[in-house]
N, C-alpha and C positions, 0 to 999 in steps of 0.2 A: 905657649902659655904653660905655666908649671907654677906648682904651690915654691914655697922654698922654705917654709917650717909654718907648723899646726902648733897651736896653743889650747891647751881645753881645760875647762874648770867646771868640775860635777857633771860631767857629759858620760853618759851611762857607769861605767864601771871607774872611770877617771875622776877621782880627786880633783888632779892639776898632770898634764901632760906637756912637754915641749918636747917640740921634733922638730930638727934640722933636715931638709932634703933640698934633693940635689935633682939638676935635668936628669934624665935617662930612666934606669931600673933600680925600683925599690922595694926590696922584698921582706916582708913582715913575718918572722917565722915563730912558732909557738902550738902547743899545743891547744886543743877547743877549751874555751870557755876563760882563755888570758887576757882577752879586750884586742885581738891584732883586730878582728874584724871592724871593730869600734872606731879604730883610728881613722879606715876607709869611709865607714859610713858618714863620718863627720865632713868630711871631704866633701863627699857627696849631696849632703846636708845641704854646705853653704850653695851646693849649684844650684839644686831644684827646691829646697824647702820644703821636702817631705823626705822620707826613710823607705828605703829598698826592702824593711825589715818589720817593721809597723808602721800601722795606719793612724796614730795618732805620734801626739812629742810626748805623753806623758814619760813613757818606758824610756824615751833620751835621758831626762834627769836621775842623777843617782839617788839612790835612796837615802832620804832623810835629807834633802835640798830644796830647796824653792825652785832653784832658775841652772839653769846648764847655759855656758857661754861656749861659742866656739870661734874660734879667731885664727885666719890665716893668710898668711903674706903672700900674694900672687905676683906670681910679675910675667910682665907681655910686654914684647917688643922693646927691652932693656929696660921698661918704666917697673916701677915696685908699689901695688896699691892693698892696704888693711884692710880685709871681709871681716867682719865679726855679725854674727845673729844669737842674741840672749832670747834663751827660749825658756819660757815662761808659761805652763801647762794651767789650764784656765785660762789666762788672761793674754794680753795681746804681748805677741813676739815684739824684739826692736833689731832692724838692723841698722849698721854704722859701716862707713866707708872711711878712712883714713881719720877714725875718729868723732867725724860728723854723722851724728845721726840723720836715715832716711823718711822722709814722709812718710813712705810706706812700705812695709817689711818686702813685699813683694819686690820693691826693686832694686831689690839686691839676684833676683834669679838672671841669670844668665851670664852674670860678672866674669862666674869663674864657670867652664863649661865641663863638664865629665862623661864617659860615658862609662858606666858598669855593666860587667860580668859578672853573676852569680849563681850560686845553683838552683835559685828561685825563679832562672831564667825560661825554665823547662813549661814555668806556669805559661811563656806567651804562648806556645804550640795545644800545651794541653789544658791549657786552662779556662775558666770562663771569659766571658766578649769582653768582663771588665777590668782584665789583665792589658787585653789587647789596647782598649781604649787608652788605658792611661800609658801603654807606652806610645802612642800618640800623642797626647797630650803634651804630657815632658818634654818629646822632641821638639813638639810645636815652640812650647815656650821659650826652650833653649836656644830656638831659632829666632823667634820673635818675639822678646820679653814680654810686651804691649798684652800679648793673649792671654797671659797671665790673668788681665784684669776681667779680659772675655769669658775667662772661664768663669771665674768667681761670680759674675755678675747673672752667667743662665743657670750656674748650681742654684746660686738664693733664689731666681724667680721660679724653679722648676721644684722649690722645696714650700715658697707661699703657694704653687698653682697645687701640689700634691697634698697643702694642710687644705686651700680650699674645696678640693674635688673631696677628699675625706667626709669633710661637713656636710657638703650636700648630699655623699651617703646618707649618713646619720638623719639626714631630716627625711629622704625621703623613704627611708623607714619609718619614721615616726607619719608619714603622711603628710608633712608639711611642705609647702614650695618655698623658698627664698630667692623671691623676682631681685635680691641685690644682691646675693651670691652668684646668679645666673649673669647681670652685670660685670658684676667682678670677673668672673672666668673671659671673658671678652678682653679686658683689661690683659690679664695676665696671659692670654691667649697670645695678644699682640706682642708683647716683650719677647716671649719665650720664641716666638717666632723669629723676630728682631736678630736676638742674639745667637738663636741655634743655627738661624740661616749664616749668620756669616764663621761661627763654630765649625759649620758642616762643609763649606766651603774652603775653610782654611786645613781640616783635614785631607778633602780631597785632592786639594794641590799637594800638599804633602805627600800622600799614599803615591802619587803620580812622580813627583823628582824622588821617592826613594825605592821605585820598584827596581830601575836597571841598577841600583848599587845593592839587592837583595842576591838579584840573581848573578853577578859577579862575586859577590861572597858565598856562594852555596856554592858556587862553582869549586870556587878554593877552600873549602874547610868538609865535602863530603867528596868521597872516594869516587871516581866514574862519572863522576857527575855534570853537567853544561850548563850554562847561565842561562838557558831556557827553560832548566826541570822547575824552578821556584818559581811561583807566580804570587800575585797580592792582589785582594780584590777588597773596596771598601765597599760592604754590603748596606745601605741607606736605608732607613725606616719612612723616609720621605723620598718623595722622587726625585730626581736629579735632574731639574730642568733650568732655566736660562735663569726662572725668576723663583730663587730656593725661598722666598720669603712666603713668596704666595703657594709654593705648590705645602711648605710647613704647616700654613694656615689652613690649607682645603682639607687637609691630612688628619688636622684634629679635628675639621666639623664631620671629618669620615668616620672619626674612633670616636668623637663625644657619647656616645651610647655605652659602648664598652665601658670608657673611662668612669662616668657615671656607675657603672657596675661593682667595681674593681676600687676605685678611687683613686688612682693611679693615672699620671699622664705615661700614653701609650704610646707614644710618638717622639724623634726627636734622637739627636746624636748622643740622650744616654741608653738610649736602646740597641744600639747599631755593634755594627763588629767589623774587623779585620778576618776576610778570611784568605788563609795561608793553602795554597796547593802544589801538590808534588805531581811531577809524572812519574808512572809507577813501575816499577822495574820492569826490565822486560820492554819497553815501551818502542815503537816504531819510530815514532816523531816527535817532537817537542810542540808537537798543535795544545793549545789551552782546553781543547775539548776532552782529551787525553789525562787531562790532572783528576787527580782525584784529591779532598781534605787531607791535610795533616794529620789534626786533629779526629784520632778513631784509626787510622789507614795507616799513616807514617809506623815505622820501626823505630823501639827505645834510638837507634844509632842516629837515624835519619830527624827525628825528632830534635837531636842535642843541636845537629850540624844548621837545623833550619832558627833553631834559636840563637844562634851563635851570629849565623847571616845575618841577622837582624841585628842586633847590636853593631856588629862590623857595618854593616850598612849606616848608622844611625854615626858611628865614626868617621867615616868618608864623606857622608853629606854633610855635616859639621865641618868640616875641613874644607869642602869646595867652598864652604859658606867663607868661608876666609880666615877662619881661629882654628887652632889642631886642639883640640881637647885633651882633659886628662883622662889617660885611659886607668879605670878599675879591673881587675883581677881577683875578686874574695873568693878564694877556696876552689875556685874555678876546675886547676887543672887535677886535682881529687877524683872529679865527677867524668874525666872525660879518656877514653883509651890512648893508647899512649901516640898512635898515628893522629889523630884530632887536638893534641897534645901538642904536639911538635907542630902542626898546621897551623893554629891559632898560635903559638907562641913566633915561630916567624913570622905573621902576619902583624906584628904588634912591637915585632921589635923594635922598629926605628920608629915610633913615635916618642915627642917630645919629651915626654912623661909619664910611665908605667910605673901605676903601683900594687902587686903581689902579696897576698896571704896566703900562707899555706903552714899547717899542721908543721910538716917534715922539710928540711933544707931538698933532699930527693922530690920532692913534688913540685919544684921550683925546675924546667929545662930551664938546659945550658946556656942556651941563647938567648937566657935573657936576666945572666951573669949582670950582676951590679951591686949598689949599696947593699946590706943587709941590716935588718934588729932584729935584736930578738925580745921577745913579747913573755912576758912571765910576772907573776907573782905583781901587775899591776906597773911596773917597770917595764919601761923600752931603751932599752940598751943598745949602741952600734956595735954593729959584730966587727965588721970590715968594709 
């Protein structure tokens, strides 16, 4: 799979943009703040339908525009098919496939599949649970579009069950009881149940086929290192029994007190985390009892290599999955010493399609020689 040219109109810093690419390495060069990074992120865009960069689409639109389109030719297995998503901040997105618009913008994710690199990558290791989750999430959906709708569907009920827990604060400060708010939370009890149980389940298979492909990538991108030092563990806010619907349910008639308190649902896969562990130098064995977090313990160095796994992992299971993805690079190799450098830049080489941002032609290795633009002044020009 491989894009073969980007079309973009009023897409952050772009006017109107046309890029012709090619299989192999494509390296976007220019100094910060030219738009190379922009071109990726568009990329990336059409796969997950959200931003590496912000959390909402307003900042995709350029200023003084209504709507940013962005449009690009994929092709898989000789065939040639048009992504386009008109993103439209306020109001509802549209996307189109070969011209036809979709039911629903959502099922345009997974069409075209990506995986990025970036120096925002450092947030999985040292960041909050809700860095980790959502690169779960992403992968989930890239894997199985469908959960796309799964998600959306326990955010809205976990945002009506959090207005209605709010309320019944409010009243029961005022002294009042509301016997059909107390109804309601019953109601929204069960959905939230419904859909977190099978949310939580689809993570934990996840976390499960992508552990041994973490620790064969930490193996290769940290020095001394063995595909036993990295471990993964999904830490559950529910317990992990046969029947996740019910043990969801008992879960929140355990915390309905707190919840009540707080007004906050306290339970549930938006609570939860990925926890990432190292064995710690010096170490006898690779026993699990031996690891110690990442996250607080790990070294700046150790830190880059365990975020790096992760992606690379998130690569390779994409790939068993039966599509090679398009690999991203933004500004990557900047952030990383020049042994981690060359590591991850072999490791990437021979995928279908590599596309590179970097500042300086010098911060681009050798090995991963190919296309070139150069990015300036709003223009993207081929170098060679």
């Amino acid at each position: 799979m491989y894009v073969s040219h980007l079309t973009l109109h009023d897409f952050r810093s772009y006017e109107s943009a046309d890029v012709p690419l090619d299989p192999g390495v494509t390296a976007f060069v220019g100094r910060n703040g030219q738009g190379k990074t922009n071109l990726v992120e568009a990329i990336d865009y059409l796969s997950r339908l959200t931003s590496h960069r912000v959390a909402t689409d307003a900042p995709l639109v350029r200023a003084g525009s209504e709507r940013a389109v962005v449009r690009a030719a994929v092709v898989k297995d000789g065939r040639t098919a048009v992504l386009e998503v008109e993103i439209n901040p306020g109001r509802a997105n549209r996307a189109r496939v070969n011209k036809s618009v979709l039911p629903r913008t959502r099922d345009l994710v997974g069409l075209v599949r990506t995986v990025l690199f970036s120096p925002e990558d450092l947030a999985l290791v040292k960041g909050d649970p809700s860095e980790r989750r959502r690169f779960l999430d992403d992968l989930l959906v890239l894997r199985t579009p469908r959960l796309a709708g799964l998600r959306a569907d326990y955010d809205r009920v976990l945002k009506q069950r959090n207005s209605l827990l709010r309320s019944m604060v409010a009243a029961r400060r005022g002294r009042r009881e509301d016997e059909f708010a107390s109804s309601t939370l019953v109601v929204w009890d069960e959905q939230l149940a419904q859909h977190g149980a099978e949310l939580l389940a689809a993570r934990v298979g996840l976390v499960d086929d992508l552990r041994p492909y973490v620790g064969k990538a930490y193996e290769a991108v940290a020095r001394g290192a063995s595909r036993e030092d990295a471990e993964l563990e999904y830490r559950s806010t529910v317990p992990l029994t046969d029947d996740l619907g019910a043990s969801f349910l008992a879960t929140l008639a355990e915390r309905r007190k707190d919840e009540l308190d707080r007004g906050l649902s306290l339970a549930g896969p938006h609570r939860d985390d990925l926890v990432l562990t190292l064995a710690p130098a010096g170490k006898v064995d690779g026993t699990v009892g031996d690891k110690l977090p990442v996250k607080g313990y790990a070294s700046h160095g150790e830190s880059w290599s365990f975020a790096l796994a992760l992606r690379l992992a998130a690569y390779d299971l994409l790939r068993a999955d039966g599509d090679e993805p398009i690999l991203v690079l933004d500004d990557v190799f900047a952030e990383l010493d020049s042994e981690r450098r060359t590591q991850l830049a072999e490791l990437v080489a021979g995928a279908e399609q590599v596309l590179v941002t970097a500042a300086v032609p010098a911060d681009v290795p050798d090995v991963l020689a190919g296309a070139r633009f150069v990015v300036a002044g709003g223009e993207v020009t081929r170098d060679r």
